[in-house]
N, C-alpha and C positions, 0 to 999 in steps of 0.2 A: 321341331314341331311348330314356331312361331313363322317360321319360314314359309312352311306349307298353310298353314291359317292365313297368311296377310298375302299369300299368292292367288289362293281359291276367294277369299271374300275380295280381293281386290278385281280380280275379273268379275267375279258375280254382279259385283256394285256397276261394274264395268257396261257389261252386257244387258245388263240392267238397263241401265241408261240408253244406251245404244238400240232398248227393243220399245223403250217409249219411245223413243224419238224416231223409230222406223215405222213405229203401229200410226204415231200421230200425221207422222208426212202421208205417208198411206191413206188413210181411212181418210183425210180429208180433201185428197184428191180421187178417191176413188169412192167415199162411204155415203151413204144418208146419213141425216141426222139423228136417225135413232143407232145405226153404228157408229157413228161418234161418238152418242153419250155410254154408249155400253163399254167402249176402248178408256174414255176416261175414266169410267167406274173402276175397270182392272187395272187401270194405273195406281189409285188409292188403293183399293183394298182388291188383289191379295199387295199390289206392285209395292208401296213404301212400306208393307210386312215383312217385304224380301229386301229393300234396298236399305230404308233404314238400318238394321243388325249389320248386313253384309260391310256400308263403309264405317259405322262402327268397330265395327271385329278387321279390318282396314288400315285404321286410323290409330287403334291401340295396338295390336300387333306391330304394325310399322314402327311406331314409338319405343316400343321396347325393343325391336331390332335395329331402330338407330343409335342406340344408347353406347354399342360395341363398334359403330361402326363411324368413320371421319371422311370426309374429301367433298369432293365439288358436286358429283352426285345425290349423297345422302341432303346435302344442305339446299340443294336443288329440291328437291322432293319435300322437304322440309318447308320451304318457302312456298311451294303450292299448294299444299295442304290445307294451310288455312283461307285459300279463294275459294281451294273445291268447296270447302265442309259452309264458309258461308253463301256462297251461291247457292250451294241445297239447300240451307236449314231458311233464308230471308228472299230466297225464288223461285226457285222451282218447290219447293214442298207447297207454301202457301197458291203458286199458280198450278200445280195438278190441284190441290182442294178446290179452291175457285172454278174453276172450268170444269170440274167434275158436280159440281152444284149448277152452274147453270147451265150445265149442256142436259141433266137430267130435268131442269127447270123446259127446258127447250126455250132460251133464250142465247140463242146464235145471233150474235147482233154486233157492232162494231167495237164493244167492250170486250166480247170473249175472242173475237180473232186478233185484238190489242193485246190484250195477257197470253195468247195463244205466243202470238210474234216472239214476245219478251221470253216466254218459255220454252221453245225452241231455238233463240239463241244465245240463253243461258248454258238450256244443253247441250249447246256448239261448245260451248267455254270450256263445262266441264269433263266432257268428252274429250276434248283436246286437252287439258290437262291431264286427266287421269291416265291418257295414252302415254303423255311424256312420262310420268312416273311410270307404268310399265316399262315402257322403256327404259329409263333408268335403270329400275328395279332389276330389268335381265342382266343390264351391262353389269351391276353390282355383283350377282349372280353367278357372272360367268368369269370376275376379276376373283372371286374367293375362289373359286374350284380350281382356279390357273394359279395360285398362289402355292406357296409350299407349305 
């Protein structure tokens, strides 16, 4: 059961990420300013309703399924963990808040495409980490089912 929870909330957290960081490249090469601040508003509320819990339920799962498990992998994954979880919780969470206040403010000005920058590649960071732990995570996956 823990396997299937920390699989689905781990892509969700996943794709999560990967659909802010597609809506924001997007919408800002392609949106007005009033689709911007409407793509920001859905990244708050419902988007960190749904990413929050997901790398929650992620983070604890994976923890209790490393507890059985040893090697360069699991210790791998272990070691990212806590960039991902602090680049969420001291960058990107406080820069979608922020940009989602003043893009509703309609202040587009050279502070919101500065936190904009930093927010996007944050999300590079942890996009690319959370990949490697997928990846990880299969090769784990596929090393228990080939075991006897």
């Amino acid at each position: 059961m823990n396997k299937k929870v920390h699989s689905i909330a781990s892509l969700l957290a996943t794709f999560t990420i990967a659909t802010f960081f597609l809506s924001t490249i997007t919408v800002e090469l392609i949106g007005s300013h009033e689709t911007i601040a409407r793509i920001k508003h859905l990244i708050v509320i419902p988007g960190l309703l749904i990413l929050i819990p997901a790398i929650a339920a992620a983070g604890g799962s994976g923890r209790i399924l490393s507890k059985s498990r040893q090697g360069k992998l699991v210790d791998a994954k272990k070691k990212r963990m806590p960039f991902i979880a602090a680049n969420g919780l001291l960058v990107l969470i406080p820069c979608a808040v922020f940009l989602n206040s003043w893009a509703s403010e309609g202040r587009f000005n050279e502070m919101f495409y500065l936190v904009q920058g930093i927010e996007l590649l944050a999300g590079t960071v942890n996009l690319t980490l959370m990949g490697l732990n997928i990846r990880d995570g299969i090769k784990l996956g596929r090393s228990q089912t080939t075991t006897p």
